[in-house]
C-alpha positions as CSV (number, residue, x, y, z in Angstrom):
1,X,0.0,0.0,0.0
2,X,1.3,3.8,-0.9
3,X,1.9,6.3,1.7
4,X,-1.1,8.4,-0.3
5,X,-3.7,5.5,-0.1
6,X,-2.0,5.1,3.6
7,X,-3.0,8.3,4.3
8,X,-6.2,8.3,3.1
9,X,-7.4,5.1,4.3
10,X,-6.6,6.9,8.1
11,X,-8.0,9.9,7.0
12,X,-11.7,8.2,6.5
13,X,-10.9,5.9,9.3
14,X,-10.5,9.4,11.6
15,X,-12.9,11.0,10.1
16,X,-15.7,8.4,11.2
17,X,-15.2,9.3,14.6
18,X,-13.8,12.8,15.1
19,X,-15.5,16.1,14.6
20,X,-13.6,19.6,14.1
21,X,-14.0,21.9,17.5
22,X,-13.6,25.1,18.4
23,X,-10.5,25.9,20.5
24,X,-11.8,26.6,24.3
25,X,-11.7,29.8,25.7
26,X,-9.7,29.4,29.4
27,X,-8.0,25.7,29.4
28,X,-5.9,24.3,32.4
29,X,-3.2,21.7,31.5
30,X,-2.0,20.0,34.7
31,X,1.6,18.7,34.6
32,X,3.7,16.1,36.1
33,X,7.5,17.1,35.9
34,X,8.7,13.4,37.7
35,X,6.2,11.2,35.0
36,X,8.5,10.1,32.5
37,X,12.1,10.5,33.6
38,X,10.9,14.1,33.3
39,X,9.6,14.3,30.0
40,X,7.3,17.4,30.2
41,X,10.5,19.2,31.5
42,X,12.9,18.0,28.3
43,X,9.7,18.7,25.8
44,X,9.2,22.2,27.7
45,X,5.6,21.4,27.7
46,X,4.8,24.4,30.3
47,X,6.4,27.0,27.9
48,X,4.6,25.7,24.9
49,X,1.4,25.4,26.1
50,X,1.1,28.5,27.5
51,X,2.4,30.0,24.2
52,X,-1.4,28.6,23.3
53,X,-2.7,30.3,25.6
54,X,-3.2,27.4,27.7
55,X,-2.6,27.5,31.6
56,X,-0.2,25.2,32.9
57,X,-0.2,24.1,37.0
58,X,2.8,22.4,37.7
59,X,2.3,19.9,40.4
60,X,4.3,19.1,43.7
61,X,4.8,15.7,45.2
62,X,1.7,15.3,47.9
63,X,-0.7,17.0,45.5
64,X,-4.3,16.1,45.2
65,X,-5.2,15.7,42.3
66,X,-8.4,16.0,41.8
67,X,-9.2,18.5,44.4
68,X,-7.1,20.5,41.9
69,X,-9.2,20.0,38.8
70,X,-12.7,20.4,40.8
71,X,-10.9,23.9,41.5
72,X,-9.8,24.6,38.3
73,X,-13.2,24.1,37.1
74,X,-15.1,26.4,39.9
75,X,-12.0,29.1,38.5
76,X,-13.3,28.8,34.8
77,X,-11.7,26.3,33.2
78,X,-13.6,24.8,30.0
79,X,-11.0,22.2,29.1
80,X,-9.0,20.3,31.2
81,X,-5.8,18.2,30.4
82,X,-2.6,16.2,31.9
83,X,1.3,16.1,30.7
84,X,2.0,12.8,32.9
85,X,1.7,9.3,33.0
86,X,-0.9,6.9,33.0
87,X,-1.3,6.7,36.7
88,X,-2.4,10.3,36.4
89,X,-4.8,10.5,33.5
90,X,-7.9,9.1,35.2
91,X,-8.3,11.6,38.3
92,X,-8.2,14.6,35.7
93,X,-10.6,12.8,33.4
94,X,-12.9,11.9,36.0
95,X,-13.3,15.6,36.9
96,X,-14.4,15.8,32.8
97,X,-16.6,13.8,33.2
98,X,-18.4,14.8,36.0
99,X,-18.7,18.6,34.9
100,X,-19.2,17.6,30.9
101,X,-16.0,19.1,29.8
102,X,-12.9,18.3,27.4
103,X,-9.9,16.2,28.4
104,X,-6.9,15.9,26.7
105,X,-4.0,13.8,27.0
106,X,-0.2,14.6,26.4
107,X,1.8,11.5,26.4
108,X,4.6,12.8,29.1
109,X,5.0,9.6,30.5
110,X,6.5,6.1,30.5
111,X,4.4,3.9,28.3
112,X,1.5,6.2,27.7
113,X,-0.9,3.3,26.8
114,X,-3.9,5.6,26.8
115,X,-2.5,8.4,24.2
116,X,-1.6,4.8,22.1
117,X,-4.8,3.7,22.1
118,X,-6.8,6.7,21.6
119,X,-5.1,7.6,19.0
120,X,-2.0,9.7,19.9
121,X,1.1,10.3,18.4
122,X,3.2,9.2,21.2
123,X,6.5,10.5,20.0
124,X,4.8,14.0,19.2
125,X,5.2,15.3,22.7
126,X,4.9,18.5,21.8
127,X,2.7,18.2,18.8
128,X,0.1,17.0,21.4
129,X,-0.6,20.0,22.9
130,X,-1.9,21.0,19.5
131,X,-5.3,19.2,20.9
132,X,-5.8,22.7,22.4
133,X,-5.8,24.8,19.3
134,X,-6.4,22.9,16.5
135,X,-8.3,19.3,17.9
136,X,-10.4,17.2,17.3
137,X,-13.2,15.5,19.5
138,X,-14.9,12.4,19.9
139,X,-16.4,11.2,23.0
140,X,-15.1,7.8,24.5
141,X,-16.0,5.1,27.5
142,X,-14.7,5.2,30.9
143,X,-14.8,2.2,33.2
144,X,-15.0,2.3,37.3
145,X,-14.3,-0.3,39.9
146,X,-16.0,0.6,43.8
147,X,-16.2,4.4,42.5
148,X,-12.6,4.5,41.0
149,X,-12.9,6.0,37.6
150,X,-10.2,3.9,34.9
151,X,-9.1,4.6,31.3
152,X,-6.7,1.3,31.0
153,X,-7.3,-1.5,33.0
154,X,-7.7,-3.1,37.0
155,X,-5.1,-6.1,37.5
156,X,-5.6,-8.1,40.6
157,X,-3.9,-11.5,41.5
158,X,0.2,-11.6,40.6
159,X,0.3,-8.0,39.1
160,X,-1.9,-6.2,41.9
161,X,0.1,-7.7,44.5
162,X,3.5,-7.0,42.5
163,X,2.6,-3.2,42.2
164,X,1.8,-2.9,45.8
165,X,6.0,-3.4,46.4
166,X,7.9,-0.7,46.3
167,X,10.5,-1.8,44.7
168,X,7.9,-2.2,41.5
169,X,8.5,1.4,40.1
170,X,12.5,0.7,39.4
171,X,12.5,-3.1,38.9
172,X,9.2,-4.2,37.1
173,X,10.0,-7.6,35.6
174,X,12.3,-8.4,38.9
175,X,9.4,-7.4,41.3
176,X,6.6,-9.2,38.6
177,X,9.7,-12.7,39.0
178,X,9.6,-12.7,42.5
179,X,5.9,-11.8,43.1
180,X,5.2,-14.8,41.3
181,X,7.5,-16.6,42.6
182,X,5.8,-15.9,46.3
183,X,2.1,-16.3,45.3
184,X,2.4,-19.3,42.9
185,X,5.4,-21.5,44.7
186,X,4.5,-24.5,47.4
187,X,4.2,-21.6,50.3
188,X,1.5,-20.0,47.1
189,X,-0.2,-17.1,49.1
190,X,-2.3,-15.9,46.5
191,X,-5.6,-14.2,47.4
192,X,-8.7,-16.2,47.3
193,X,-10.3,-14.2,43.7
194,X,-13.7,-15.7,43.2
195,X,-15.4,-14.9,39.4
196,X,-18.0,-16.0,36.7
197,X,-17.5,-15.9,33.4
198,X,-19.6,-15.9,30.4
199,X,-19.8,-19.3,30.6
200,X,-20.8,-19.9,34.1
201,X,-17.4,-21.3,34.6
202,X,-16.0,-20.2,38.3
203,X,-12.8,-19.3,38.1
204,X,-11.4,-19.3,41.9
205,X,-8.0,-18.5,42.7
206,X,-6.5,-17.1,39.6
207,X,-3.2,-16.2,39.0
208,X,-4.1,-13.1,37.0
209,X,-7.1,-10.9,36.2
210,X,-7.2,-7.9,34.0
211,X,-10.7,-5.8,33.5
212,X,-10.2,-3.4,30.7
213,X,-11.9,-0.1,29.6
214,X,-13.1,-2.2,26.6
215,X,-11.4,-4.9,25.4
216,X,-7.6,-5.9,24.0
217,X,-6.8,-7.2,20.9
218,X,-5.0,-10.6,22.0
219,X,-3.6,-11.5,18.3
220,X,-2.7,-10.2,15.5
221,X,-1.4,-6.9,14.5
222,X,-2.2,-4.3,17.2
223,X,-1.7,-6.8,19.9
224,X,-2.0,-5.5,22.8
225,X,-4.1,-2.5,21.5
226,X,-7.7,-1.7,22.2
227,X,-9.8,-1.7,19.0
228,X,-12.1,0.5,20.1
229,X,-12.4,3.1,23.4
230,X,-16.5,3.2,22.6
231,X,-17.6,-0.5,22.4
232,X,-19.7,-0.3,25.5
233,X,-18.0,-3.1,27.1
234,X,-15.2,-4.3,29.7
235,X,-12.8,-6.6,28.6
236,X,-12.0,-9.5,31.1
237,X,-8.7,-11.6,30.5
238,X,-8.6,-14.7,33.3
239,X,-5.5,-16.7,33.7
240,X,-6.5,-19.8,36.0
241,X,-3.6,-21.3,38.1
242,X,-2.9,-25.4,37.1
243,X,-5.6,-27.9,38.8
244,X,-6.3,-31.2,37.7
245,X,-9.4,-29.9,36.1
246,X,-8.0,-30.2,32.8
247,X,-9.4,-26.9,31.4
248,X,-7.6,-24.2,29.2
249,X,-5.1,-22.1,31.4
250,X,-6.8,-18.5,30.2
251,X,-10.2,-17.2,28.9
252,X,-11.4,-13.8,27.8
253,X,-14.5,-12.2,27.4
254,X,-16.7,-9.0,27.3
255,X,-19.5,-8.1,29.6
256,X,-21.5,-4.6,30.9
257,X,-20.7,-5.4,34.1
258,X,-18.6,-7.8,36.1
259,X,-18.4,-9.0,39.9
260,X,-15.2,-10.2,41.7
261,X,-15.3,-12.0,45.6
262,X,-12.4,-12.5,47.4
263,X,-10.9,-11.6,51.0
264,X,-12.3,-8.2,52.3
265,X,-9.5,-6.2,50.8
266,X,-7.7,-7.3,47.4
267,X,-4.8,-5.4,46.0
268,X,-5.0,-3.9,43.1
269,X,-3.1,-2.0,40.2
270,X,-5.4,0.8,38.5
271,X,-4.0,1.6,35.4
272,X,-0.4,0.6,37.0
273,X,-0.8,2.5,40.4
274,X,-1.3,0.3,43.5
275,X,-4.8,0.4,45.1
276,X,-6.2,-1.9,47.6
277,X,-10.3,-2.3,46.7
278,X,-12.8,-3.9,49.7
279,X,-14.5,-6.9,48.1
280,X,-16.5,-7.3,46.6
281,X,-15.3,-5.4,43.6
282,X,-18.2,-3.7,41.0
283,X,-16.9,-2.8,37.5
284,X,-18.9,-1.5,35.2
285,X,-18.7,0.4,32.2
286,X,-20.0,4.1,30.9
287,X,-20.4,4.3,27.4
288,X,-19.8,7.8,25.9
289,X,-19.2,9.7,29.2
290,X,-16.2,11.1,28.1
291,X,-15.4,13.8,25.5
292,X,-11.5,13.4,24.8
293,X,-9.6,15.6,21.8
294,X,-6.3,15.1,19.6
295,X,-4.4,17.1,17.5
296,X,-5.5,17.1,14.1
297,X,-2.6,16.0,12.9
298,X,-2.6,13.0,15.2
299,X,-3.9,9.1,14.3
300,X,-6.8,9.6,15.9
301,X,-6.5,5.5,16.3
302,X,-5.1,2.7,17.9
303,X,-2.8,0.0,16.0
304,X,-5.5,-2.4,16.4
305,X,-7.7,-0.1,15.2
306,X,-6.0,0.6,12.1
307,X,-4.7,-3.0,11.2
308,X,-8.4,-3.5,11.4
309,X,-9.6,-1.1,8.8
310,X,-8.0,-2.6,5.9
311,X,-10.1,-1.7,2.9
312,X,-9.7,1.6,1.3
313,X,-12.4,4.3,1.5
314,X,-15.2,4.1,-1.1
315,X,-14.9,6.3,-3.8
316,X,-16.9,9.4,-3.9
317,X,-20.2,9.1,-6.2
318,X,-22.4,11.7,-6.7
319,X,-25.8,11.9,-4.9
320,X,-28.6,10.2,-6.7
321,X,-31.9,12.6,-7.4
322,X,-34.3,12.2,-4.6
323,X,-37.0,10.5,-5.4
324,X,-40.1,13.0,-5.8
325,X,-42.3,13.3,-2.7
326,X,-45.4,11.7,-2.3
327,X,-47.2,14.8,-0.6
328,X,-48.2,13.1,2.1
């Protein structure tokens, strides 16, 4: 395929979704200089976005959060956006969603899975805060566990114990070794997780459970990718630890809404910060609650998305002639 018929093909796959807005009139941009191995700082994200016209509120270890956007928003604020990690997204966005107002993301962090999958150029730091002056909108699902809003996903069993340690923030894969190593070994400690799935299977005791703000693409190109951030659904990935019921190791499904029993606290991860939820634990799903904008210039979609929309646009025709009316 040519970089023109490239081009196009993610210009109508965009334009499906996104809608030209106007810029808005007094925007507050909340950033993180620690997210990132101080990423905002190197992409002078503060300077440039108030170049646009955008105010930026730099924030101090201890800060909360969203106590900071609720007051932004009593001040004026008609747009509301983070330069940070993923850890950080979801309390600003929440705050959006609750008074009906734009969020934008700028992928100052580590892995920035969000900006990837709704469409952002991760690379394009500074680029990014282009969603401010020249963006685009669509609105997208958000997904909440016990009241916590999410825009990735909730891990419990291995990884929601492993993110609890805090050695997890320097040595992930060491801390994710050992964790295992601990909860799944002959003095196993993992926590009692209790589910049901589609099937009616009961899954007890699993060594992994992720609940997604719609669900991952698990093959293919874009793995790892969510198709879609407005399917309406969670996504729910269950690894079952070996018993001699002789049944596949994983299953995945979608559902509106999803119960999980277990001790009376479980330890969490929320999109990757630690979080200990009393059982039992209620996700559901809010389709459309959130209106999120891009640059222009930007994707606009995720990798699965895209490897998904493989045909190239339908050529233009011209209208047909109405047919005439019947008067009635």
């Amino acid at each position: 395929m040519d970089d023109a018929h490239a081009a196009q093909r993610l210009s109508a796959l965009r334009g499906r979704d996104w809608r030209r807005v106007d810029p808005p009139e007094k925007p507050v941009l909340f950033v993180n200089p620690r997210s990132g191995d101080g990423s905002a700082t190197r992409n002078r994200v503060v300077e440039l976005a108030r170049e646009r016209g955008v105010e930026a509120r730099q924030l101090a270890p201890g800060d909360d959060l969203p106590a900071r956007a609720h007051r932004a928003v009593a001040e004026g604020a008609d747009a509301l956006g983070i330069a940070g990690g993923d850890g950080s997204l979801a309390a600003v966005a929440a705050v959006a969603v609750a008074h009906g107002l734009p969020f934008v993301c700028i992928p100052a962090g580590t892995r920035n899975h969000f900006a990837l999958d709704v469409g952002v150029d991760r690379h394009d730091v500074q680029g990014a805060l282009d969603a401010f002056t020249d963006g685009v909108e669509r609105v997208i699902d958000v997904a909440e566990v016990n009241g916590h809003v999410f825009l990735n996903n909730v891990s419990l069993g291995i990884y929601g114990e492993a993110v609890q340690q805090a050695a997890y923030r320097d040595a992930k894969v060491r801390t994710l070794a050992e964790t295992a190593r601990r909860t799944l070994g002959p003095s196993a400690r993992m926590p009692a997780i209790r589910l049901v799935d589609d099937a009616g299977l009961v899954h007890d005791m699993p060594a992994v459970v992720l609940v997604s703000n719609n669900p991952y693409a698990l093959s293919g190109p874009g793995l790892g990718t969510r198709p879609t951030l407005a399917g309406g659904e969670l996504g729910v990935l269950v690894i079952d630890m070996p018993d001699e019921r002789q049944r596949p190791p994983g299953r995945a499904w979608s559902a509106r809404h999803l119960r999980v029993d277990g001790p009376e606290i479980l330890h969490a991860g929320i999109d990757g910060e630690a979080v200990e939820l009393a059982t039992p634990l209620d996700f559901r799903v809010h389709p459309g609650a959130l209106r999120v904008r891009i640059s222009a210039r930007h994707p606009g979609a995720s990798p699965a998305a895209r490897a998904m929309s493989v045909s190239p646009p339908a050529p233009m025709r011209s209208p047909r002639p109405a047919p005439p009316s019947s008067g009635r």
